[in-house]
C-alpha positions in Angstrom: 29.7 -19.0 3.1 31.6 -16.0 4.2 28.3 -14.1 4.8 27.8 -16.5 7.7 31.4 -16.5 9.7 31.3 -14.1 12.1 32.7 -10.4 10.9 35.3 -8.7 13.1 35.6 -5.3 10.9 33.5 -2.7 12.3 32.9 -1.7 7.9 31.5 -4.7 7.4 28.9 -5.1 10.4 27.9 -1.2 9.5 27.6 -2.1 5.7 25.5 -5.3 6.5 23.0 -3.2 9.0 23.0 -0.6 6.5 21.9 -3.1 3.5 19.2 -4.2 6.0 17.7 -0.7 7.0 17.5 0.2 3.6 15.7 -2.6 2.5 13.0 -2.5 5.7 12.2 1.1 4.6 12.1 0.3 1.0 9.3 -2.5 1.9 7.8 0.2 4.0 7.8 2.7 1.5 6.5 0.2 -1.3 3.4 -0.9 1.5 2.9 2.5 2.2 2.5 3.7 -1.5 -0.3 0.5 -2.0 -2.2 1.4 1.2 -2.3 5.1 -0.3 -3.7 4.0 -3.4 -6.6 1.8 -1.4 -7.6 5.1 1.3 -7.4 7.2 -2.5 -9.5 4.6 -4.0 -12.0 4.3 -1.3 -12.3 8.0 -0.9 -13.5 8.1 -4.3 -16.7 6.5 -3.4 -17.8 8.0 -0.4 -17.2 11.6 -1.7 -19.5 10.7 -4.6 -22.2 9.2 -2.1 -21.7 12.3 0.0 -22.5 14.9 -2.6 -25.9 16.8 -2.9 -26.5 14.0 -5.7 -30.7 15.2 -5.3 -29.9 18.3 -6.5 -27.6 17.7 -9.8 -29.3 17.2 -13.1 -30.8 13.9 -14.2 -27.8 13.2 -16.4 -25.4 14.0 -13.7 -27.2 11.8 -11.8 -27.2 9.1 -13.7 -22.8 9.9 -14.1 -22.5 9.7 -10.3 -24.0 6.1 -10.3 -21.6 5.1 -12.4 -19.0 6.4 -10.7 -20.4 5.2 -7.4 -20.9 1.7 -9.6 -17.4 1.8 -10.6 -15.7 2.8 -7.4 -17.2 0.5 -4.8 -14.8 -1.9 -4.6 -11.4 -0.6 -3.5 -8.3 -0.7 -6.1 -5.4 -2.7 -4.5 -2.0 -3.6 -5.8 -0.7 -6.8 -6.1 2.6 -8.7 -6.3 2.8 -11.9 -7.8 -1.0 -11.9 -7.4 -0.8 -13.2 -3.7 0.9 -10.3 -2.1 -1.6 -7.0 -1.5 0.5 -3.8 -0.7 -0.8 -2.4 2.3 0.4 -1.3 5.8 -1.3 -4.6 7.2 0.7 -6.7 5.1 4.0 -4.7 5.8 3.1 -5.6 9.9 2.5 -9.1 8.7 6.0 -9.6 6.9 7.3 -7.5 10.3 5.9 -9.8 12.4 7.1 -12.9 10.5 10.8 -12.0 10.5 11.0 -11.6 14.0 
């Protein structure tokens, strides 16, 4: 209940905006880390499709498509499987709160 009087000491106020910065950049750091992982992931599959594929062996060939297989859907992290870390979902949870 004391969290919701008003505070007259300056310590207080300072410690509450402090608490609240650090946890705005901590979501923002946590977003920014999952949308790094889904540009990585993606990245993966369009430097395999932009190689000079044509020219590799048959057997390297045949590698590539598998990774090209493997890597066309983009990796994503997810919390609580209904949250997906990303910079769109940060602005989302932004947008929410205020």
């Amino acid at each position: 209940f004391d969290a919701l009087t008003v505070s007259h000491e300056v310590s207080e106020i300072a410690l509450g905006i402090v608490m609240v910065t650090g946890h705005f950049v901590l979501m923002f750091l946590c977003n920014f880390g999952g949308q790094s992982l889904i540009d990585h992931s993606a990245e993966i599959f369009n430097s395999a499709y932009n190689t000079m594929w044509y020219l590799a062996p048959l057997s390297i060939q045949k590698l590539l498509l598998f990774v090209m297989q493997n890597s066309i859907r983009t990796q994503i992290v997810k919390i609580g499987y209904v949250y997906v870390l990303s910079l769109e979902g940060f602005s989302t949870v932004i947008n929410t709160l205020y």
